[in-house]
Backbone bond lengths (Angstrom), bond angles and torsions (degrees), N, CA, C in turn:
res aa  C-N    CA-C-N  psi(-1)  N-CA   C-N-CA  omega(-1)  CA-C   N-CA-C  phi
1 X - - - 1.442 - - 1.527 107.16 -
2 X 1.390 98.52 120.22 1.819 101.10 170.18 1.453 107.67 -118.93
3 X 1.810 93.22 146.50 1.840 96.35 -178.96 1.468 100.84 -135.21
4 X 1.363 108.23 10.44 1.368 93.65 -161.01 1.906 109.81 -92.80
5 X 1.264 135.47 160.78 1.217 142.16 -136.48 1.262 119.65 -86.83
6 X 1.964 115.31 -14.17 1.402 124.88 167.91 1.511 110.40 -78.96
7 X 1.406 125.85 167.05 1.299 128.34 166.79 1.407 108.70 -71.14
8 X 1.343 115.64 132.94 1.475 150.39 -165.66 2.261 79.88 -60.81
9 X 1.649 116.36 116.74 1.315 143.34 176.54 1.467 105.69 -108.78
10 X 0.891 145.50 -26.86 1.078 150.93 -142.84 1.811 119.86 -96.03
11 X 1.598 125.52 96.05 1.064 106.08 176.15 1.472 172.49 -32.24
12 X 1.565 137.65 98.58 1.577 110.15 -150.73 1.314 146.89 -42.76
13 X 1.680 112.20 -15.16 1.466 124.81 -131.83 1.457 83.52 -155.22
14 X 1.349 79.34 112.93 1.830 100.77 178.81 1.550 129.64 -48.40
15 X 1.763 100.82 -28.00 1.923 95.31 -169.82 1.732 76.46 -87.47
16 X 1.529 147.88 -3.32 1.168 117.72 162.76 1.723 134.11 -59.13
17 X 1.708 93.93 -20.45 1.589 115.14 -164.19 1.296 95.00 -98.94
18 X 1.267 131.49 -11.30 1.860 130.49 177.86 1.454 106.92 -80.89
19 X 1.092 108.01 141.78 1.754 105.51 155.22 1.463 129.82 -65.65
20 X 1.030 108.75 121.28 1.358 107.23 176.53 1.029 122.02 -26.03
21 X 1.369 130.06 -60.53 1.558 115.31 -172.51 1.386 139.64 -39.05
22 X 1.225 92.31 -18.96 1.581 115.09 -174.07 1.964 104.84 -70.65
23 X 1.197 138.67 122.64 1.181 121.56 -157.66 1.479 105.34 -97.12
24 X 1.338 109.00 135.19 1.292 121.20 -164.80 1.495 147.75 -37.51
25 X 1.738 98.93 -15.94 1.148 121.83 171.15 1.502 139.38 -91.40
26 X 1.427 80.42 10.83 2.052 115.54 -162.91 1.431 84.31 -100.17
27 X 1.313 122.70 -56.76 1.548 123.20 -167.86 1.584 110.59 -56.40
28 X 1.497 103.99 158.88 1.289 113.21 171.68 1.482 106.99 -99.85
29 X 1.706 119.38 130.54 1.305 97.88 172.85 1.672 102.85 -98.17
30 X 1.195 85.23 146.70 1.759 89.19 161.25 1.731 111.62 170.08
31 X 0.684 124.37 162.14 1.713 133.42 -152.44 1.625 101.43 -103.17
32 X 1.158 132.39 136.64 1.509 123.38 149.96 1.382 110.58 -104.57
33 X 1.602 102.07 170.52 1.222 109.07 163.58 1.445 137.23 -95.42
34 X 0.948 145.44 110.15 1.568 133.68 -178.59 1.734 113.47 -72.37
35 X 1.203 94.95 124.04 2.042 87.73 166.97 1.203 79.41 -113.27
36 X 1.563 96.08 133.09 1.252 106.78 170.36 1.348 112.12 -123.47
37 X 1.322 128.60 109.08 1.641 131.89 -168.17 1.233 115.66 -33.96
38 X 0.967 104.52 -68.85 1.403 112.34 -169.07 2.074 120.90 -33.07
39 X 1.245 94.69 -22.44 1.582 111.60 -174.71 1.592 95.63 -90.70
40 X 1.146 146.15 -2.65 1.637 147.85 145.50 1.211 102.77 -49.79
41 X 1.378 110.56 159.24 1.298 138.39 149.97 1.206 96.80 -137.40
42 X 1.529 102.04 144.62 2.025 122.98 -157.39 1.479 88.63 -65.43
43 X 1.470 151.08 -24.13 1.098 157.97 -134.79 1.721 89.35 -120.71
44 X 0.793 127.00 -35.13 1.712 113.03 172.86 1.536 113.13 -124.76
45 X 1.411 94.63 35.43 2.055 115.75 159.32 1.604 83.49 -121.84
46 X 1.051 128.17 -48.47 1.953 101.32 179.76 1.323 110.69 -72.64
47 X 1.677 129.28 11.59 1.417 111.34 -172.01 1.717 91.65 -112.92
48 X 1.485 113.82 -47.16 1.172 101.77 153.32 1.554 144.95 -41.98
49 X 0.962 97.64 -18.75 1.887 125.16 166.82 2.005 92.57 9.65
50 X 1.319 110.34 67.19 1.553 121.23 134.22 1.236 128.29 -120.02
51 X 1.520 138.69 174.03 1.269 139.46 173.41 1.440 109.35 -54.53
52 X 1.199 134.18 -39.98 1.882 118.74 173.47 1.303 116.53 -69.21
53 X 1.315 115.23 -29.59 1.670 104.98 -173.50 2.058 93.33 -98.17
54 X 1.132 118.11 5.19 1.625 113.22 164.37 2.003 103.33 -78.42
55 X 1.021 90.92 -49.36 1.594 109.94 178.85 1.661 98.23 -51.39
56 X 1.119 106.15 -77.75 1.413 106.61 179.83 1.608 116.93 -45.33
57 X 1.114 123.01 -27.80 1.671 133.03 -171.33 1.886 95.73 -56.81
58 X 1.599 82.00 -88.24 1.385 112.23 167.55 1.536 113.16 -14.68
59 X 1.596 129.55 -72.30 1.082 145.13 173.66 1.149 127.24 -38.45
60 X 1.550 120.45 -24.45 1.299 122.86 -171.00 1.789 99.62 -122.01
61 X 1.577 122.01 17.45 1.151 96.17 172.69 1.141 99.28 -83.58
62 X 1.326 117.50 153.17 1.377 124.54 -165.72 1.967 113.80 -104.66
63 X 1.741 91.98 -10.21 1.637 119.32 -155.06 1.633 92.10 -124.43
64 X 1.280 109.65 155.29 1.484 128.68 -179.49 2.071 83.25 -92.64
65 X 0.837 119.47 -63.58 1.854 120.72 176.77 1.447 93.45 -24.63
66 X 1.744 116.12 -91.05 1.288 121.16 173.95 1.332 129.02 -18.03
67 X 1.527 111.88 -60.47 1.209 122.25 -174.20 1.644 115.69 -56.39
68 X 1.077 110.11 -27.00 1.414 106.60 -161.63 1.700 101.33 -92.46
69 X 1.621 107.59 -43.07 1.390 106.39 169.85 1.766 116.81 -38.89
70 X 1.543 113.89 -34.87 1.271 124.95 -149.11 1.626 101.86 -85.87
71 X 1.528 89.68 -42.25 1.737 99.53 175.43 1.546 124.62 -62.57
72 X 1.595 104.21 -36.68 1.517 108.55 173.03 1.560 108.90 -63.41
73 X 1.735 116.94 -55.79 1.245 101.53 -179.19 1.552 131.58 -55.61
74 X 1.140 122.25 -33.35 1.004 141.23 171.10 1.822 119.92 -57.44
75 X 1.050 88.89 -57.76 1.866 97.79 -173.78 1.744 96.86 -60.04
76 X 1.356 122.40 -29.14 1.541 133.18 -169.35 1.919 103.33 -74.06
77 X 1.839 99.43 -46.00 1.511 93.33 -171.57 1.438 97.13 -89.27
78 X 1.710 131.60 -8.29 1.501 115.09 160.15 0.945 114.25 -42.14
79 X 1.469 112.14 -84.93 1.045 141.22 177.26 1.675 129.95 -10.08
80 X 1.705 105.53 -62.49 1.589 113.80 170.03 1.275 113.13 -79.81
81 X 1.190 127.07 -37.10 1.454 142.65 -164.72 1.688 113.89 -80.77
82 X 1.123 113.66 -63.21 1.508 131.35 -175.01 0.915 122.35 -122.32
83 X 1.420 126.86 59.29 1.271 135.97 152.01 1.539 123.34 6.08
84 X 1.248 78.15 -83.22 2.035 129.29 -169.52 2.466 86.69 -43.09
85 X 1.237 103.58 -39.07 1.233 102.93 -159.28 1.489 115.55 -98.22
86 X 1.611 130.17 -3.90 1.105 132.33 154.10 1.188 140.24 -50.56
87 X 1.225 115.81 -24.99 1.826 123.12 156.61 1.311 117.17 -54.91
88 X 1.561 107.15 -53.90 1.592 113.24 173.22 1.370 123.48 -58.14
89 X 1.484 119.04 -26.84 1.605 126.64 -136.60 2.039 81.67 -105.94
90 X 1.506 97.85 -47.47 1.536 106.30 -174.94 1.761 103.31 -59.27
91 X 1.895 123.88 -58.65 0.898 104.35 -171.28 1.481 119.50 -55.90
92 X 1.574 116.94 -43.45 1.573 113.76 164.35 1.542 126.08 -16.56
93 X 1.390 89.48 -65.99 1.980 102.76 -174.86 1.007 122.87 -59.75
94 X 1.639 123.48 -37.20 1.772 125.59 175.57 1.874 80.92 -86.56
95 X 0.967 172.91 -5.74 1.355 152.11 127.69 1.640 125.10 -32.12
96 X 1.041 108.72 -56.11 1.350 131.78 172.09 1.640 131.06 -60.45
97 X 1.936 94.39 -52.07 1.791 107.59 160.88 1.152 134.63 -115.23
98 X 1.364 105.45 36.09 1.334 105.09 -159.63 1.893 101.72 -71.19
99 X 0.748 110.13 -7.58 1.747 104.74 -174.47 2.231 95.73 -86.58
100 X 1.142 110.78 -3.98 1.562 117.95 -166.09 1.231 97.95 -101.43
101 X 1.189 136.93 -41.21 1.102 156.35 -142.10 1.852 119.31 -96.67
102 X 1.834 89.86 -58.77 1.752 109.23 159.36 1.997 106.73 -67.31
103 X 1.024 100.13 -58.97 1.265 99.17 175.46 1.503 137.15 -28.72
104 X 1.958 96.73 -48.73 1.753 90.57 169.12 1.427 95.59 -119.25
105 X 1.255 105.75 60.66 1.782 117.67 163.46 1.960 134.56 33.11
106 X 1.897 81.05 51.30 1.568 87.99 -166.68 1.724 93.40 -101.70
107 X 1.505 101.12 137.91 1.338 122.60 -179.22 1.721 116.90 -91.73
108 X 1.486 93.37 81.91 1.440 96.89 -176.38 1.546 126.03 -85.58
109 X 1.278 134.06 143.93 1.397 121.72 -173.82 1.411 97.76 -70.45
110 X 1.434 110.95 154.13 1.452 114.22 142.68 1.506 157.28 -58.30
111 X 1.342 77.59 -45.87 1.917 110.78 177.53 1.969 86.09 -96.12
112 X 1.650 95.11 125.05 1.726 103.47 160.02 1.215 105.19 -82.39
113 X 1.597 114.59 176.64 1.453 116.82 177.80 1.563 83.98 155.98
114 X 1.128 117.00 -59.79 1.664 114.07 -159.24 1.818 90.92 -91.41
115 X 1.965 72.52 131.56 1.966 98.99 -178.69 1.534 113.81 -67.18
116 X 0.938 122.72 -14.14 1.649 127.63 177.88 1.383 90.83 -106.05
117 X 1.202 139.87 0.42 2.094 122.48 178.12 1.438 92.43 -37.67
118 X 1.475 111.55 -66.54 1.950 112.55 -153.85 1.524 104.94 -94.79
119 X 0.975 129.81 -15.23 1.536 111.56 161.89 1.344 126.56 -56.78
120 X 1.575 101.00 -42.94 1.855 119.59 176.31 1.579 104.05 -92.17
121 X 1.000 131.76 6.42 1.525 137.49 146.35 1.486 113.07 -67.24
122 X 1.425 95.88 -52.42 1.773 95.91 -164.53 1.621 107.17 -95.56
123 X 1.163 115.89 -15.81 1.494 115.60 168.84 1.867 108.48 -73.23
124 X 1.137 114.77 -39.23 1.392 115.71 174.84 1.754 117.19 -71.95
125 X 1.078 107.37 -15.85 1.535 122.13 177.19 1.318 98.26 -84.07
126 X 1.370 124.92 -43.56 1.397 131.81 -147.25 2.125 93.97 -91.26
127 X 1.284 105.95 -53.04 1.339 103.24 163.31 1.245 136.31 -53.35
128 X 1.734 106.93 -33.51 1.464 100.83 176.97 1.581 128.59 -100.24
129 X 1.576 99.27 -12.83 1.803 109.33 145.20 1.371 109.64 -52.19
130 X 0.954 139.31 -28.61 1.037 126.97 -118.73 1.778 93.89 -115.50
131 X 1.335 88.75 -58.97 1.803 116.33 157.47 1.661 100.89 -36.81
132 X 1.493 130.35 -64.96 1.622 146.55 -155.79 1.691 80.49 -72.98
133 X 0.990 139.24 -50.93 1.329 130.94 -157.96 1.404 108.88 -61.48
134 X 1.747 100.14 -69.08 1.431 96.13 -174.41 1.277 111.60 -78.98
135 X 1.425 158.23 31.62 1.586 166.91 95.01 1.308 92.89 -27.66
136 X 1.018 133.59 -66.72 1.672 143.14 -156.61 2.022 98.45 -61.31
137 X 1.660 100.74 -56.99 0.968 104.32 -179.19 1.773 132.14 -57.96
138 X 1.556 106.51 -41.68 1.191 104.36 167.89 1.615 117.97 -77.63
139 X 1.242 144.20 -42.06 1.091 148.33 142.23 1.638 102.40 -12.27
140 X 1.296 116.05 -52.52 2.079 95.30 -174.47 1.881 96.88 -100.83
141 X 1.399 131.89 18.82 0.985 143.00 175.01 1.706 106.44 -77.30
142 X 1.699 89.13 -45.79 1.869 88.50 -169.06 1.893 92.40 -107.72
143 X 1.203 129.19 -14.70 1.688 129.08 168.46 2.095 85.34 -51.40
144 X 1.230 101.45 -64.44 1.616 119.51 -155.03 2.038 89.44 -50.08
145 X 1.308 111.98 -52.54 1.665 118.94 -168.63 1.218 106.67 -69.76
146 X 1.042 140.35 -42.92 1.487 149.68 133.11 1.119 124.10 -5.15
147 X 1.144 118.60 -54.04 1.589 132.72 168.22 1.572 127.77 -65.56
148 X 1.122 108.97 -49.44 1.170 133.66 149.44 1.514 123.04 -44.41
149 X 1.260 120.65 -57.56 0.983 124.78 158.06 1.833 130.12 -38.25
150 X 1.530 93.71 -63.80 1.293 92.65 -171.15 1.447 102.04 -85.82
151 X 1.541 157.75 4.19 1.022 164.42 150.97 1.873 92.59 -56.77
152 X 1.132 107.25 -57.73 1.281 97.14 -167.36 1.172 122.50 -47.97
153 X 1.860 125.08 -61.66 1.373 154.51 115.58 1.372 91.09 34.15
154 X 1.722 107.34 -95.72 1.252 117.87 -158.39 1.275 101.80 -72.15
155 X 1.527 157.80 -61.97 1.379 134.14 -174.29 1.339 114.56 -52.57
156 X 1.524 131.74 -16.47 1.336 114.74 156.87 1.694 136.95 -81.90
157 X 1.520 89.98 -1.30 1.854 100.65 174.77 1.358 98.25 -87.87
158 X 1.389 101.87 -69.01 1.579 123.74 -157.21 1.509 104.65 -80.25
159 X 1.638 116.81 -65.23 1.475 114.25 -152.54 1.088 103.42 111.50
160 X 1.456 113.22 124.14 1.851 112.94 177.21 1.333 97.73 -129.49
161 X 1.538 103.56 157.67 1.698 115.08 163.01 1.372 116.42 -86.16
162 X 1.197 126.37 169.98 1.367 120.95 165.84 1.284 127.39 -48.78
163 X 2.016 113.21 -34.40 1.313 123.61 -138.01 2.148 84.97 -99.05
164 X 1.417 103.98 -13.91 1.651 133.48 169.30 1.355 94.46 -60.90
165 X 1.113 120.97 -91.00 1.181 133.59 -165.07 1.727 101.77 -39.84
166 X 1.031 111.55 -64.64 1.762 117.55 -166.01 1.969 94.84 -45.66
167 X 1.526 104.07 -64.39 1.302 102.97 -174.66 1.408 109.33 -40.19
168 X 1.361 114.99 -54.09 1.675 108.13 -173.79 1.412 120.19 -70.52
169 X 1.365 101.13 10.54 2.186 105.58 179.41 1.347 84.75 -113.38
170 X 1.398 143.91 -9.73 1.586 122.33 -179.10 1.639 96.61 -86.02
171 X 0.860 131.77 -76.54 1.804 132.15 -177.87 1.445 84.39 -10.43
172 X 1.735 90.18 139.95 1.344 115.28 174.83 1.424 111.65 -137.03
173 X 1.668 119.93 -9.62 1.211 111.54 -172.90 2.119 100.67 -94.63
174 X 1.107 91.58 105.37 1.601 94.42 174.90 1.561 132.87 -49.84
175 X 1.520 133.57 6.79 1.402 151.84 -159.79 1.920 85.41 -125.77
176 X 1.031 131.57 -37.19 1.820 128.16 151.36 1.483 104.60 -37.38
177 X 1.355 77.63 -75.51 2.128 86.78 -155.27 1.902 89.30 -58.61
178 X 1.447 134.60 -50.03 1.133 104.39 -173.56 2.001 124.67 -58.62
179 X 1.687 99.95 -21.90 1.647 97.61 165.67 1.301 103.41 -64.69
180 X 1.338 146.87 -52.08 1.337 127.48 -153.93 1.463 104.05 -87.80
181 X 1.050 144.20 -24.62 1.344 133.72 -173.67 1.756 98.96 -72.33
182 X 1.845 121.47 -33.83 1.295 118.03 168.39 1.610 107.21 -45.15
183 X 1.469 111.29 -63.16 1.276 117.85 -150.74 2.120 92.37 -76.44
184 X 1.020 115.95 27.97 1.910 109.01 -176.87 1.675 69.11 -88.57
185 X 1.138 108.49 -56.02 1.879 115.95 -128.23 1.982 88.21 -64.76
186 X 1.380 107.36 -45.51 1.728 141.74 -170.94 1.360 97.72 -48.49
187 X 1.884 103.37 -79.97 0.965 79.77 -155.61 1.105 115.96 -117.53
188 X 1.772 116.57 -130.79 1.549 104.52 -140.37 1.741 103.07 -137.63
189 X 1.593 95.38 -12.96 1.868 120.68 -176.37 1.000 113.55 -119.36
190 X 1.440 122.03 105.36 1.472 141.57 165.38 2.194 106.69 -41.75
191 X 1.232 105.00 -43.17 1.752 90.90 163.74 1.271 114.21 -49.07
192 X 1.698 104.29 -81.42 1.299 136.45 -171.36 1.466 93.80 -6.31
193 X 1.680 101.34 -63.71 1.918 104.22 -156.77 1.408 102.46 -75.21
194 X 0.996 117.71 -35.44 1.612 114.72 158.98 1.321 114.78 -30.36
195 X 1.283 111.73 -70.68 1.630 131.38 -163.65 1.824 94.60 -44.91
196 X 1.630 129.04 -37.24 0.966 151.71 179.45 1.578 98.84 -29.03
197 X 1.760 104.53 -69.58 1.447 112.72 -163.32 1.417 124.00 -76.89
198 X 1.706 108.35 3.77 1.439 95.78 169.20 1.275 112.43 -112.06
């Protein structure tokens, strides 16, 4: 299995990959195959719907968005489909995320056995990303209105530059922008309120 991002160099046929010296009748001939990921599309790794091309799915989301889409589908066609392959597929995944997993404090068994372990793994992952996202999202919804806001404010007191404006869309801590939008109404120096946001 290759995933990695150059085009697959590498010869089929093993006495090609031996050194010569070795005399020819010592070698084994025979050909492998390479799957090489990259030649998937996520759409014919769910049609293939086995444990290597789940592995492979998984592996290449590149996005926490992605990822989670990939995990639901997946944990669903484990689940109904391949029984037999959820021990394997589960130990893989706490291999793979385990830093995702401790992080938003999911209590996974160790020992597989139970047929819902990774469905209710990845549905609880999938809910509580999911939860962090849109928290995340409204949180830079009103950071983002905020900005806007007090840009507005201040280019109608003072006058801003562009290179103004940019600075006042980088601040991210929102207890700033609420001092400077005080000090629009306050005060009286376009620095001053500046001086605010760092």
């Amino acid at each position: 299995m290759y995933n990695g991002s150059r085009d697959w160099n590498v010869p089929l046929k093993l006495e090609d990959l031996i050194e010569p010296y070795i005399p020819l009748r010592y070698i084994p001939h025979f050909e492998y195959l390479p799957i090489i990921e990259n030649n998937y599309s996520d759409e014919t790794l769910f049609e293939i719907n086995n444990l290597v091309s789940t592995i492979m799915l998984i592996e290449n989301s590149r996005d926490e968005e992605k990822l989670l889409e990939h995990v639901k589908r997946v944990a669903e066609c484990v689940r109904k489909e391949h029984i037999e392959d959820i021990r394997l597929f589960s130990k893989w995944f706490l291999r793979m995320f385990p830093n995702v997993l401790t992080k938003n404090n999911f209590d996974v068994p160790d020992k597989g056995g139970s047929r819902k372990m990774l469905a209710e793994t990845a549905q609880k992952l999938t809910d509580k990303l999911l939860k962090q996202g849109l928290e995340q999202g409204l949180r830079q919804g009103e950071l983002s209105e905020k900005h806007e806001v007090l840009i507005r404010l201040v280019d109608l007191k003072f006058g801003l530059s562009e290179d103004e404006k940019i600075r006042i869309r980088k601040v991210q801590e929102p207890w700033r922008l609420d001092s400077a939008l005080d000090a629009v109404v306050t005060g009286e120096d376009k620095k001053e309120l500046l001086e605010k946001l760092s």
